[in-house]
TORGUNU-942544 format. One record per residue (C-alpha): residue in three letters; x, y, z; chain. Coordinates in Angstrom, 3 decimals, m for minus. Each point is the difference from the previous one (the first is absolute). Layout:
BEGIN
<node r="ALA" u="X" v="Y" w="Z" c="A"/>
...
! end
This chain:
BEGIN
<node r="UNK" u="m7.614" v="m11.828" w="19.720" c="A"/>
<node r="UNK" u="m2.820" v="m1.808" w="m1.432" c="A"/>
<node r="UNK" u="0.638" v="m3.253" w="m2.102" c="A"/>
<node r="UNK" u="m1.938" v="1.618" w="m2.947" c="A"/>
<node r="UNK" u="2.116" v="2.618" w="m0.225" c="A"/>
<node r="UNK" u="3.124" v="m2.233" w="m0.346" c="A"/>
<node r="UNK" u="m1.540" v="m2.129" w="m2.742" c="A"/>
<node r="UNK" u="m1.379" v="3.182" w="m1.636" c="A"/>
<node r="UNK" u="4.157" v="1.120" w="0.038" c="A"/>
<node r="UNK" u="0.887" v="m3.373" w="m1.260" c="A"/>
<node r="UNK" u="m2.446" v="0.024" w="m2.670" c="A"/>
<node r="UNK" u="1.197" v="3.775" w="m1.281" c="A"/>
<node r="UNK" u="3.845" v="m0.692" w="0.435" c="A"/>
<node r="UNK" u="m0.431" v="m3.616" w="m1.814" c="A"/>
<node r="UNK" u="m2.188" v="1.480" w="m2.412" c="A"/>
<node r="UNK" u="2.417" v="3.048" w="m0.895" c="A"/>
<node r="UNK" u="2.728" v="m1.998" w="m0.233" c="A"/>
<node r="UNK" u="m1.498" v="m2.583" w="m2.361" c="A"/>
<node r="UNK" u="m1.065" v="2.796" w="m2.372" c="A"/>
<node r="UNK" u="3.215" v="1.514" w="0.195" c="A"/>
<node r="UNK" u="1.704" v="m3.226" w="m1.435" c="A"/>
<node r="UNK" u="m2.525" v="m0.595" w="m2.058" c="A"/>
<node r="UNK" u="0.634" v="3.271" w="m2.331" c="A"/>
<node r="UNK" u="3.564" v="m1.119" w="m0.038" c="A"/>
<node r="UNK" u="m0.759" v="m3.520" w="m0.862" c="A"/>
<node r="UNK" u="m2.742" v="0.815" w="m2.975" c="A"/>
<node r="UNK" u="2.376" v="2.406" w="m1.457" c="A"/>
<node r="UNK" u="2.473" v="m2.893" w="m0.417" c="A"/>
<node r="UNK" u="m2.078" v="m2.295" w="m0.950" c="A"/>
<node r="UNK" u="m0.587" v="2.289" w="m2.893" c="A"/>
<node r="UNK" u="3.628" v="0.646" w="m1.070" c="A"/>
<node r="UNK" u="m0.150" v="m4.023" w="0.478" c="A"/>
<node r="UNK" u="2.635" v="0.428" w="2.474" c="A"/>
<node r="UNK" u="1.295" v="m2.879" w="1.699" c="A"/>
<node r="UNK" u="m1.723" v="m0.588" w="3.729" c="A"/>
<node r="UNK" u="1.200" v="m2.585" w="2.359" c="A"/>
<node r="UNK" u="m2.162" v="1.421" w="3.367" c="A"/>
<node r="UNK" u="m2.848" v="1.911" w="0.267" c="A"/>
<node r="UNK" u="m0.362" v="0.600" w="4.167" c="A"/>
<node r="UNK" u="m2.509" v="1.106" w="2.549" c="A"/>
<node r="UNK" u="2.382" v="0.811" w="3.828" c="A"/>
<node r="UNK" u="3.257" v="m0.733" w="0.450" c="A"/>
<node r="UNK" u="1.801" v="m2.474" w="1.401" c="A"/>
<node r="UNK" u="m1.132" v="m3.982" w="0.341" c="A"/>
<node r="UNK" u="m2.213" v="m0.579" w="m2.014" c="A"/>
<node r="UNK" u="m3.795" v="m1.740" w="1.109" c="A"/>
<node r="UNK" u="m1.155" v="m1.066" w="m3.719" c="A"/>
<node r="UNK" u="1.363" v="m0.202" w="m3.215" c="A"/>
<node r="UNK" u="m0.860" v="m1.172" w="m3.388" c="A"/>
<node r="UNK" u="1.951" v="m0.468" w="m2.995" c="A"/>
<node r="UNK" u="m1.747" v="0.756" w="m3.573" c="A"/>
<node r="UNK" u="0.655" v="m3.011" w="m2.544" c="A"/>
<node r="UNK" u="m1.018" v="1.975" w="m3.053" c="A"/>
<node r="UNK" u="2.589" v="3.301" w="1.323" c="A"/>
<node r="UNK" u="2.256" v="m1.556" w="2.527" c="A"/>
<node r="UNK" u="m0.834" v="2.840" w="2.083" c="A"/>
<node r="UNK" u="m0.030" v="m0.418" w="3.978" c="A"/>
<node r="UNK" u="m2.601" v="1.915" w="1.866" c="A"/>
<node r="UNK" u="0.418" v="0.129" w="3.711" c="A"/>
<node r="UNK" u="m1.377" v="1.278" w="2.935" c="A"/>
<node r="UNK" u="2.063" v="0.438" w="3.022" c="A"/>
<node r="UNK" u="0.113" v="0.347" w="3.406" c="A"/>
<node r="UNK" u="0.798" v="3.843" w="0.580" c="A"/>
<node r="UNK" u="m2.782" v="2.495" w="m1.510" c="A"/>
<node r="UNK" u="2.275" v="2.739" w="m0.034" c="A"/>
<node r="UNK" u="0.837" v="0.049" w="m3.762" c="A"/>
<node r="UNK" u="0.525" v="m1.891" w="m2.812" c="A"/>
<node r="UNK" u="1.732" v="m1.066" w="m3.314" c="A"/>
<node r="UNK" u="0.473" v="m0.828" w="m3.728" c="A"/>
<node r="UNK" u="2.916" v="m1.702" w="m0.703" c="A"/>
<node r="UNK" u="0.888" v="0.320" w="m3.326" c="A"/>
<node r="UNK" u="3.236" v="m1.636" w="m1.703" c="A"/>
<node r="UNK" u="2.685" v="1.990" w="m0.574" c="A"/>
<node r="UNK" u="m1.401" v="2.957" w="2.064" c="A"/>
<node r="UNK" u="2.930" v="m0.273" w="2.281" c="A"/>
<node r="UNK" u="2.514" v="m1.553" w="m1.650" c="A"/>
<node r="UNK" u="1.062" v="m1.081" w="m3.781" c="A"/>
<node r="UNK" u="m1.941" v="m2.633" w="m1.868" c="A"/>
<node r="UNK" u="0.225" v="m1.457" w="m3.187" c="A"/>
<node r="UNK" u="m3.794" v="m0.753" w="m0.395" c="A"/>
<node r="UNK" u="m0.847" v="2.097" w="m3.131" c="A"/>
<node r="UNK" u="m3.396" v="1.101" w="2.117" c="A"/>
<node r="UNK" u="1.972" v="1.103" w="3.277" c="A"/>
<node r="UNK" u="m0.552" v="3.011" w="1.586" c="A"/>
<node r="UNK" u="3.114" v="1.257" w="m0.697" c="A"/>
<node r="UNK" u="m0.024" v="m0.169" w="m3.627" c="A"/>
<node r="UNK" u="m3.155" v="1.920" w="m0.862" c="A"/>
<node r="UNK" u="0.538" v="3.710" w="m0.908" c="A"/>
<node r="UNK" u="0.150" v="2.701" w="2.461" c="A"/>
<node r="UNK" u="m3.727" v="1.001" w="m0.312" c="A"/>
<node r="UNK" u="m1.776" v="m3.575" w="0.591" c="A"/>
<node r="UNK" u="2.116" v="0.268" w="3.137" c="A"/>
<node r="UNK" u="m1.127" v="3.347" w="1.049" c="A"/>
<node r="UNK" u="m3.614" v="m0.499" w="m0.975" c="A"/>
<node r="UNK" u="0.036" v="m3.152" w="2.297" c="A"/>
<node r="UNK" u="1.703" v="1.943" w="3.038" c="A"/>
<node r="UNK" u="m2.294" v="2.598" w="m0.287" c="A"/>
<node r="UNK" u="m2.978" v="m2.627" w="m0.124" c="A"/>
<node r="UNK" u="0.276" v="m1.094" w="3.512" c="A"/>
<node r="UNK" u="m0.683" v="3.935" w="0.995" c="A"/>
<node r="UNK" u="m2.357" v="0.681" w="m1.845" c="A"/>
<node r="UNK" u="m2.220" v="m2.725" w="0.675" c="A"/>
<node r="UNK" u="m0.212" v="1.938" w="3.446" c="A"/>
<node r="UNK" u="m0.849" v="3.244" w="m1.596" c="A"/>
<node r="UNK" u="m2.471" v="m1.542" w="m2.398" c="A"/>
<node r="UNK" u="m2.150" v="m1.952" w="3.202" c="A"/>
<node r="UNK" u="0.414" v="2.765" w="2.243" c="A"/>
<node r="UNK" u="m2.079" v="2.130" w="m2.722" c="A"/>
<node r="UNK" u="m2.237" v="m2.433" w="m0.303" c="A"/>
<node r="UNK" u="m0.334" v="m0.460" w="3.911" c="A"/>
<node r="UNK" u="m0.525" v="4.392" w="m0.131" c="A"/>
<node r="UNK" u="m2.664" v="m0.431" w="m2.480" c="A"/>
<node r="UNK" u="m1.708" v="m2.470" w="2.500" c="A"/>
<node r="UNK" u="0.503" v="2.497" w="2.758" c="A"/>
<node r="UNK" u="m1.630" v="2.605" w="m1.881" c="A"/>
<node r="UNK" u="m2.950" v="m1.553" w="m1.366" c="A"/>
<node r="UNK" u="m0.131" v="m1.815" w="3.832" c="A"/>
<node r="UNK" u="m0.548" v="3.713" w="1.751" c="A"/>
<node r="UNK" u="m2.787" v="0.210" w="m2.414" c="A"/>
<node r="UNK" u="0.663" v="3.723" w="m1.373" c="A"/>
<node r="UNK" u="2.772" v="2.062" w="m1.258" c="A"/>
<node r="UNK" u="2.404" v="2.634" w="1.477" c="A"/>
<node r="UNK" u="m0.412" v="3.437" w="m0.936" c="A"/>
<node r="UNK" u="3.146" v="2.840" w="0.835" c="A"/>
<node r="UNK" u="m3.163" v="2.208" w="1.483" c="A"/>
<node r="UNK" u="0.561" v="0.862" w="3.874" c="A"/>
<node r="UNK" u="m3.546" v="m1.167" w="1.776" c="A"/>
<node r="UNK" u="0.492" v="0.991" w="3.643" c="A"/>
<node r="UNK" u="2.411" v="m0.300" w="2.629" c="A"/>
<node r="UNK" u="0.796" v="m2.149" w="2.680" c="A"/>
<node r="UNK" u="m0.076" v="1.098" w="4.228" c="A"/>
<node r="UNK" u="2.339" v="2.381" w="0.600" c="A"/>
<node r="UNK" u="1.244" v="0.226" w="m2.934" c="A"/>
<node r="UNK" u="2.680" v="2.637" w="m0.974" c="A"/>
<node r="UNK" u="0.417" v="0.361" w="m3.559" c="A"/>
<node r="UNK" u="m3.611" v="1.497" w="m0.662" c="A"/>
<node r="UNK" u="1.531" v="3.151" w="2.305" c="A"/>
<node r="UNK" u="m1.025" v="4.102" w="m1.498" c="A"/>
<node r="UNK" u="1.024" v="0.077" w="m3.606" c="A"/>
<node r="UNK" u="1.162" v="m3.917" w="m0.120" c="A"/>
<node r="UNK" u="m1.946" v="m2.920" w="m1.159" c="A"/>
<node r="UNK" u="m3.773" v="0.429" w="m0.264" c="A"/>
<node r="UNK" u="m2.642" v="m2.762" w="m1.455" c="A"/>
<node r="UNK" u="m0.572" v="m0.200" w="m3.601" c="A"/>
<node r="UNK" u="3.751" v="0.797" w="m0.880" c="A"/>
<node r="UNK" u="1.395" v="m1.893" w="m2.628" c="A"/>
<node r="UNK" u="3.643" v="m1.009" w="0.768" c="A"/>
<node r="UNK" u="1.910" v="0.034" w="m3.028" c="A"/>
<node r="UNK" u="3.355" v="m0.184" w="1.317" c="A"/>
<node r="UNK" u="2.318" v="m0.998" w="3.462" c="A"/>
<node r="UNK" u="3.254" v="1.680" w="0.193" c="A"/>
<node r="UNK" u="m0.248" v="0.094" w="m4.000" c="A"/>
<node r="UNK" u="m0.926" v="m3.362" w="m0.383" c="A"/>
<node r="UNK" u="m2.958" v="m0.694" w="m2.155" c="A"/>
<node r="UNK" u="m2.577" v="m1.745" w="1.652" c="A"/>
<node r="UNK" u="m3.246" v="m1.886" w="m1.585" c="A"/>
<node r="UNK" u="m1.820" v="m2.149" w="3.017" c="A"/>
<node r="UNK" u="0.076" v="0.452" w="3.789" c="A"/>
<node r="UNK" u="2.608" v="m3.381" w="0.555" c="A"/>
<node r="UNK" u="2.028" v="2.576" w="m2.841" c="A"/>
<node r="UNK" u="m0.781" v="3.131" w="2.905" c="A"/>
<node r="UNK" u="0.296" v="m2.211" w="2.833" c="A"/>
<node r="UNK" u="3.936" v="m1.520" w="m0.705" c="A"/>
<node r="UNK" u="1.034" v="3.471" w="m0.949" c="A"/>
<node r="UNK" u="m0.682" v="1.631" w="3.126" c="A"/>
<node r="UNK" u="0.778" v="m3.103" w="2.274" c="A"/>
<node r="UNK" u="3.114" v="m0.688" w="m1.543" c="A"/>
<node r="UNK" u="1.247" v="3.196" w="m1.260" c="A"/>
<node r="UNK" u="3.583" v="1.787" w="1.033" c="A"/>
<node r="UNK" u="m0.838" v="2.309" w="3.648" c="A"/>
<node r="UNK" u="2.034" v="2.204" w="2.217" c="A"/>
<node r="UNK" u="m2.155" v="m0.564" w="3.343" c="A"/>
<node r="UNK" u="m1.171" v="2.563" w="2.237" c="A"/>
<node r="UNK" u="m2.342" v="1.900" w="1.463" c="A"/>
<node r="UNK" u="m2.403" v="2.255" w="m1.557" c="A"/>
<node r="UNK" u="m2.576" v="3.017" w="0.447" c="A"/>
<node r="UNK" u="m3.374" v="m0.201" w="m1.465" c="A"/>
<node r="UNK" u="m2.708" v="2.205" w="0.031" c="A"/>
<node r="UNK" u="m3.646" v="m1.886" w="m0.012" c="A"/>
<node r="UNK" u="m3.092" v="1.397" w="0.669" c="A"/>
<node r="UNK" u="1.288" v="3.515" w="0.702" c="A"/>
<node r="UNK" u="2.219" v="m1.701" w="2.900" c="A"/>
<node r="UNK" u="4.038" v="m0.678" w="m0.066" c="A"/>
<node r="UNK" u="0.984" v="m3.183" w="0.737" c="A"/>
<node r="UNK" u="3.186" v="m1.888" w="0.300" c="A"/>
<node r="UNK" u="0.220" v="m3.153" w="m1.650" c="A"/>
<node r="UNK" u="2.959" v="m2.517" w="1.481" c="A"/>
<node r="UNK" u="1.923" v="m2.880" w="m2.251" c="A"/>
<node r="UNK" u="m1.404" v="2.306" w="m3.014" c="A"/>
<node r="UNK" u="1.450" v="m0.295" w="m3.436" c="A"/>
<node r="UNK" u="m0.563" v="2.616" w="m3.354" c="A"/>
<node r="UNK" u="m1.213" v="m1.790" w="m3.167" c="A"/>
<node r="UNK" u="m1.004" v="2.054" w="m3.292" c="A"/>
<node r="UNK" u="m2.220" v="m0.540" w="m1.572" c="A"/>
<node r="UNK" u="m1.934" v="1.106" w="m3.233" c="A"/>
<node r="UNK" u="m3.951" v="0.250" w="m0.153" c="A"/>
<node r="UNK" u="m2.671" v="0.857" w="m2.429" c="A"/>
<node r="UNK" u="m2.316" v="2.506" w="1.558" c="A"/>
<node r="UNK" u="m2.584" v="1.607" w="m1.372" c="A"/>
<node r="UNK" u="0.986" v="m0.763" w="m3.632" c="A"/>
<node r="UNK" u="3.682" v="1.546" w="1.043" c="A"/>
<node r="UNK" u="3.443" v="m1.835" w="0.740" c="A"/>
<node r="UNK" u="1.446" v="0.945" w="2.905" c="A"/>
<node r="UNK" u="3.067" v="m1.121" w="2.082" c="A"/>
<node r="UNK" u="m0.941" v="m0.383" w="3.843" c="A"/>
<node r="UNK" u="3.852" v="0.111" w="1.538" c="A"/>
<node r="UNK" u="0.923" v="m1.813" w="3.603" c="A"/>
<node r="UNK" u="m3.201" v="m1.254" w="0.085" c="A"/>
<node r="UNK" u="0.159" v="m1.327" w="3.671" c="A"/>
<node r="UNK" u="m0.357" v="m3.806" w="1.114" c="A"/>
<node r="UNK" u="0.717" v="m1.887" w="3.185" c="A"/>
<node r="UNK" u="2.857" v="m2.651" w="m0.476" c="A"/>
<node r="UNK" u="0.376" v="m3.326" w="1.700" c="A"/>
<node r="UNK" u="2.985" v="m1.948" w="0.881" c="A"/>
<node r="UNK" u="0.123" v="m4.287" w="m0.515" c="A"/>
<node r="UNK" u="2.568" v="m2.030" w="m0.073" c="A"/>
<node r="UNK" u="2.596" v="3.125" w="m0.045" c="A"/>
<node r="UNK" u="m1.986" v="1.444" w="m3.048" c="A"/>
<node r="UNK" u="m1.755" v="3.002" w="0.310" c="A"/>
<node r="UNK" u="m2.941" v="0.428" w="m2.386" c="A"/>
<node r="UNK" u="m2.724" v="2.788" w="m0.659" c="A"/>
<node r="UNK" u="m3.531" v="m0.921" w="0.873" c="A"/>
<node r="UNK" u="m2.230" v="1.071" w="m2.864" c="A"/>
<node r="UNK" u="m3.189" v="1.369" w="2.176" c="A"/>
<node r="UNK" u="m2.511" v="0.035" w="m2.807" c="A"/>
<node r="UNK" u="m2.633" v="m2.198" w="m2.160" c="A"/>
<node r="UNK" u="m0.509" v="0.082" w="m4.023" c="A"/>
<node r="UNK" u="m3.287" v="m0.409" w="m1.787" c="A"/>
<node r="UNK" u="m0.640" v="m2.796" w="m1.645" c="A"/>
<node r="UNK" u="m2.062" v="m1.127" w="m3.204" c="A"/>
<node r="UNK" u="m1.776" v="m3.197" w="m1.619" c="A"/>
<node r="UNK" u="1.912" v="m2.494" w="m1.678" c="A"/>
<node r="UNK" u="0.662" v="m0.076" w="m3.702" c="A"/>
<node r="UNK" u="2.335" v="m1.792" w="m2.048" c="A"/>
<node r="UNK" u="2.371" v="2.963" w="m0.747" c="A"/>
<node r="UNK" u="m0.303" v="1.302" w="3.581" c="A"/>
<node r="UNK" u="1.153" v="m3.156" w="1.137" c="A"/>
<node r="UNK" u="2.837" v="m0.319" w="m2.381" c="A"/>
<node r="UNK" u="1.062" v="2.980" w="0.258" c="A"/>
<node r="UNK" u="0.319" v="m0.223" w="3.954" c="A"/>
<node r="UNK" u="1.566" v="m3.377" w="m0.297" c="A"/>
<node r="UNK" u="2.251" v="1.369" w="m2.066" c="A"/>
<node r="UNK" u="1.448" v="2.979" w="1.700" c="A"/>
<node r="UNK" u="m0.593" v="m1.413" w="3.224" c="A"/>
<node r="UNK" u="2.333" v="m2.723" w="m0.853" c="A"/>
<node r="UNK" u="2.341" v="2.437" w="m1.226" c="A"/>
<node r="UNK" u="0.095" v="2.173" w="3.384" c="A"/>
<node r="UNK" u="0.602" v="m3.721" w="1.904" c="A"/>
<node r="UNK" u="3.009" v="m0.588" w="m2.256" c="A"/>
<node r="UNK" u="1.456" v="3.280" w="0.350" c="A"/>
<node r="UNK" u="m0.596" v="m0.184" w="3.841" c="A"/>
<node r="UNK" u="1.470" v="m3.297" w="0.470" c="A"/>
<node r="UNK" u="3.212" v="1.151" w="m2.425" c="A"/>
<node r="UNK" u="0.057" v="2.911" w="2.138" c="A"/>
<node r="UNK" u="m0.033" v="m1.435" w="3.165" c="A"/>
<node r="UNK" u="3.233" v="m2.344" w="m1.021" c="A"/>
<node r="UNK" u="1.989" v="2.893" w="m1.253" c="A"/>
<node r="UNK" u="m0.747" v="1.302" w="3.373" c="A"/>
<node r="UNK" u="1.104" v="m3.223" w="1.745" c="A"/>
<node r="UNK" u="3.366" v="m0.470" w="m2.062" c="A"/>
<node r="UNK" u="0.878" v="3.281" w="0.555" c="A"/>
<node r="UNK" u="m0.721" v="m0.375" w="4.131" c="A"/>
<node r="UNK" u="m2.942" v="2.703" w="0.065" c="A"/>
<node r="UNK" u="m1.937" v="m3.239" w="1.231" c="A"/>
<node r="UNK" u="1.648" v="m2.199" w="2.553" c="A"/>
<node r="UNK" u="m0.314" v="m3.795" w="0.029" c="A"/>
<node r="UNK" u="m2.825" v="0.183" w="2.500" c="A"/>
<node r="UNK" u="m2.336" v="1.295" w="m2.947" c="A"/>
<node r="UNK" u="0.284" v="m3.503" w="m1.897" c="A"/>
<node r="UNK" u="m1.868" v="m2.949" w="0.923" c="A"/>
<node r="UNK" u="0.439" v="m3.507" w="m1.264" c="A"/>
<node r="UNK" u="m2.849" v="m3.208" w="m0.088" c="A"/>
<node r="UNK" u="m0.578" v="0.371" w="3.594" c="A"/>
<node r="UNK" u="m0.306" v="4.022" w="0.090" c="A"/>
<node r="UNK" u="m2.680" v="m0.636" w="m3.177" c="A"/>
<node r="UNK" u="m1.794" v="m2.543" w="1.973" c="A"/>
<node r="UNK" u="m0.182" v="2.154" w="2.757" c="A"/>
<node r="UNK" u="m1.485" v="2.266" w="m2.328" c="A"/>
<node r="UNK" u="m2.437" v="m2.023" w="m1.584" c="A"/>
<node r="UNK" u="m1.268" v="m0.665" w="3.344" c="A"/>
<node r="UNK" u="m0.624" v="3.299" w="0.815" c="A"/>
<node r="UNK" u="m1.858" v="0.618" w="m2.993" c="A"/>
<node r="UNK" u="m1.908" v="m3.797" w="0.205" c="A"/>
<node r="UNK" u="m3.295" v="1.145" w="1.251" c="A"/>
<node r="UNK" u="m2.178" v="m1.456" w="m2.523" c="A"/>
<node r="UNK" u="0.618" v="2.988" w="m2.477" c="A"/>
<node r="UNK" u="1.775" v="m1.728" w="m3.020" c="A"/>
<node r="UNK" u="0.662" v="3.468" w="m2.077" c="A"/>
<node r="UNK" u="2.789" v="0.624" w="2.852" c="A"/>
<node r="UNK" u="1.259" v="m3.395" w="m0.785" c="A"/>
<node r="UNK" u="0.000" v="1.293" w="m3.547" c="A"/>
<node r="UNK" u="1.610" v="3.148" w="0.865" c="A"/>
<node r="UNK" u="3.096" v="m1.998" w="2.060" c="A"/>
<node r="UNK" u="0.030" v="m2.559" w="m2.717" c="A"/>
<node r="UNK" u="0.416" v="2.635" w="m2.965" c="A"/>
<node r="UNK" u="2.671" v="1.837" w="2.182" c="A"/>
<node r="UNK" u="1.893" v="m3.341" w="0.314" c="A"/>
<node r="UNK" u="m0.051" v="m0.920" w="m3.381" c="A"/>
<node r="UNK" u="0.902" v="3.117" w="m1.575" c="A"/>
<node r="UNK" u="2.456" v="0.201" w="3.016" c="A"/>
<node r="UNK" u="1.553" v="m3.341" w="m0.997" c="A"/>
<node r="UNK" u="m0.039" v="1.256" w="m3.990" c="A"/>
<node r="UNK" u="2.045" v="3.173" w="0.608" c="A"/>
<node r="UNK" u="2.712" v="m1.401" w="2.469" c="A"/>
<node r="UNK" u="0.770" v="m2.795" w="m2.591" c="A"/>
<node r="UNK" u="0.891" v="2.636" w="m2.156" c="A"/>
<node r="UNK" u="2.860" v="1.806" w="1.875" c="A"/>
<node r="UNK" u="3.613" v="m0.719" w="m1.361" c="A"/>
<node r="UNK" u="0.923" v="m2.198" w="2.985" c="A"/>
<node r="UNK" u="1.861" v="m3.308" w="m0.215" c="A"/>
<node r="UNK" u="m2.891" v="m3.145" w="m0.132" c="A"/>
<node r="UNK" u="m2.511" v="2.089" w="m0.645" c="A"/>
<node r="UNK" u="m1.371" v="0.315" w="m3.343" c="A"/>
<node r="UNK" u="0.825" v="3.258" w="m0.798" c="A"/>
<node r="UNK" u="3.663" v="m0.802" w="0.171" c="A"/>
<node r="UNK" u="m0.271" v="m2.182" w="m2.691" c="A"/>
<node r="UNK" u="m1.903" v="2.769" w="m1.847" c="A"/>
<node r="UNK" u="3.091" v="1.955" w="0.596" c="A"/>
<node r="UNK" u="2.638" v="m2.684" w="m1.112" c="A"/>
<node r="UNK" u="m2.591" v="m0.169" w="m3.093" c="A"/>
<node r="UNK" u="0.643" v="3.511" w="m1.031" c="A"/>
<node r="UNK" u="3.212" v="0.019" w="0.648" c="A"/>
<node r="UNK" u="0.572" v="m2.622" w="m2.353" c="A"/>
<node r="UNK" u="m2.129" v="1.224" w="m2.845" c="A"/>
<node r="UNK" u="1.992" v="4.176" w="0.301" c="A"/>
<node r="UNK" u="3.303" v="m1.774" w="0.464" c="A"/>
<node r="UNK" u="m0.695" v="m3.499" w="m2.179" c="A"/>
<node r="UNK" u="1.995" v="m2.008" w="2.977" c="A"/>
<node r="UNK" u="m1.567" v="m1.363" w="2.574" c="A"/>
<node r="UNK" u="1.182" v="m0.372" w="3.521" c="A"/>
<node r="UNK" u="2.246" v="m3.142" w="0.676" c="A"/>
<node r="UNK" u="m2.277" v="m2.582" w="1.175" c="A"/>
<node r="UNK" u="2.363" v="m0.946" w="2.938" c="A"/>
<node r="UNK" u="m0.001" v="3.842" w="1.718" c="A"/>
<node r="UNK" u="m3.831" v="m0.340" w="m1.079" c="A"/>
<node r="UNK" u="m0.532" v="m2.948" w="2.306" c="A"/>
<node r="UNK" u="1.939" v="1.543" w="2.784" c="A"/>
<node r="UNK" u="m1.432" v="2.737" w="0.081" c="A"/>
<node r="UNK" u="m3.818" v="m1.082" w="0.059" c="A"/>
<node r="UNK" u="1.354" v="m2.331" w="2.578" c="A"/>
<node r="UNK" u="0.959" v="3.090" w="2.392" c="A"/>
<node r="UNK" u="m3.402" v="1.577" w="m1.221" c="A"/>
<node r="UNK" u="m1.873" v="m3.210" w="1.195" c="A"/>
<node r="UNK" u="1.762" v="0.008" w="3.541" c="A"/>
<node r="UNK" u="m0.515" v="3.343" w="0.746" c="A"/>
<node r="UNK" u="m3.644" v="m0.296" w="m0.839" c="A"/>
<node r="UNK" u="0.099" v="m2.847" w="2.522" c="A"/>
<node r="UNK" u="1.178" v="1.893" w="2.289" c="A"/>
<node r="UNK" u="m2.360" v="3.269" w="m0.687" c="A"/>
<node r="UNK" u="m2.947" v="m3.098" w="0.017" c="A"/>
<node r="UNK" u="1.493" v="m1.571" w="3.495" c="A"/>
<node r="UNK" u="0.229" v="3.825" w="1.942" c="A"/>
<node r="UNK" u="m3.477" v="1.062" w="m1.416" c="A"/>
<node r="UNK" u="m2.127" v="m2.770" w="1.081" c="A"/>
<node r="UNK" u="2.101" v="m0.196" w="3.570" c="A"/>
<node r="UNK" u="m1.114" v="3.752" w="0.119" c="A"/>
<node r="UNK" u="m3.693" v="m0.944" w="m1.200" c="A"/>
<node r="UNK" u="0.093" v="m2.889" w="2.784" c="A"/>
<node r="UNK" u="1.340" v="2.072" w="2.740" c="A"/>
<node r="UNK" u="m3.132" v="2.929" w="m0.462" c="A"/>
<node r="UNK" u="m2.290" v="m2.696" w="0.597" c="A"/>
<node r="UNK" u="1.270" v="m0.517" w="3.512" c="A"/>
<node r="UNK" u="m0.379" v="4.448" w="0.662" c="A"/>
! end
């Protein structure tokens, strides 16, 4: 593994993690909540400075697997009229939700980069075909098709195309084409509809045949064809950042629903070392696939903070709501417990993954 790969990981996971404390720490700055650590890693620390004018401690530490703002009376009762736990119900949620969203908000501004960076835009317009491809069989795809829709999915760019056939839901098999006036059959196929604009008309091309691939105990359709593309322009770009962004989101929301509900097995996730690995697979002096990994990981990192697991923050969004429908909030006691079994079993979850990740670089 080359040693710029591992600082280019260091930088993106140190980086992500700063901006994902800092949305939670301007947010209570604003509310002029009461801050007694504002951290960089976890555990000892390696440098840290104490503000005279706010008394606030900013520290960087040892670990850069995460981070922290500790705020008084965010896990316990305090009497300090600007603790945590005294402001209303909606300061809190707006600074939970900061920490996410600071994610969401760079990784559209990393997209943007990535789109202006491949220097035109994406088009839903089918250019040609790849070797041996499949899908481009008698009465299936053909260039100049617009794709309007996957499996009823609206779709506006090809990453929009791509995710929806790649990722969609499959019953593999085999299947029988016909191309070029010969039958063929077509092993580890998969069906995927999918709705064109022809000749000025609409029409819905049904099991529209692909080949499917299996990795790490996933099987995915290979999408066997190119899109046009056009010049740059200020709305095309916007307009592909933005839906582009939207079809990462969805993906990466889809694929945990998928992994909490055991369609993916634990062999699909990959921790620091499994993203390093990746990184330096992709570090061959092309930075837009650095890009590409580093919007994935950020938007990656935004989403999963916002499941309604224990330590994370979308359990405190959770505890948040439930206290503003039900004007109680949890008891702070079963609170702390509770993140405190959320925290170990993340541990844990950390501690398997990168053995996993560690172990594949020995295969």
């Amino acid at each position: 593994m080359k040693t710029s790969s591992i600082l280019i990981a260091v930088l993106i996971f140190g980086s992500l993690i700063f901006l994902h404390e800092l949305g939670h720490y301007l947010f209570a700055r604003l509310f002029h909540v009461k801050i007694n650590e504002f951290a960089v890693g976890m555990g000892p620390k390696l440098l840290s400075r104490t503000s005279k004018k706010t008394g606030i401690r900013y520290s960087l530490r040892a670990l850069p697997i995460g981070g922290f703002v500790s705020m008084d009376g965010e896990d316990d009762v305090s009497e300090h009229p600007d603790a945590y736990c005294r402001k209303p119900w909606w300061q809190r949620l707006l600074i939970a939700l900061a920490g996410p969203a600071m994610n969401m908000l760079i990784g559209f501004i990393a997209m943007a980069v990535l789109v202006i960076g491949t220097g035109a835009v994406s088009t839903t317009v089918v250019a040609d075909f790849t070797d041996n491809a499949v899908s481009n069989a008698d009465g299936y795809l053909q260039p100049y098709d617009e794709i309007v829709r996957i499996n009823g999915r609206r779709v506006y760019s090809r990453t929009g195309i791509y995710y929806a056939i790649l990722y969609g839901r499959y019953e593999e098999g085999s299947a029988q084409i016909v191309k070029d006036g010969e039958t063929v059959t077509v092993e580890n196929a998969a069906g995927v509809d999918i709705e064109i604009r022809r000749d000025g008309e609409t029409v819905l091309l049904e099991n529209v045949p692909f080949r499917t691939v299996s990795e790490s105990g996933i099987t995915f359709v290979d999408p066997d064809f190119n899109i046009f593309y056009t010049r740059l322009s200020f709305g095309g770009v916007a307009k592909q950042t933005f839906f582009d962004s939207l079809a990462t989101v969805e993906l990466i929301w889809q694929s945990l629903g998928r992994l909490i509900t055991g369609q993916y097995g634990l062999e699909a996730v990959s921790g620091p070392v499994g993203v390093t690995q990746a990184i330096d697979s992709v570090n061959t002096g092309n930075w837009l696939s650095i890009v590409y990994i580093f919007v994935l990981i950020t938007m990656n990192l935004g989403a999963f903070n916002l499941i309604p697991f224990p330590a994370l923050d979308g359990w405190r969004i959770f505890l948040l709501l439930f206290e503003a429908i039900f004007r109680k909030p949890l008891n702070k006691k079963v609170e702390g417990y509770v993140n405190m079994a959320g925290l170990i079993l993340l541990f844990l979850l950390m501690i398997f993954v990168t053995t996993k990740d560690i172990m594949g670089l020995f295969k």
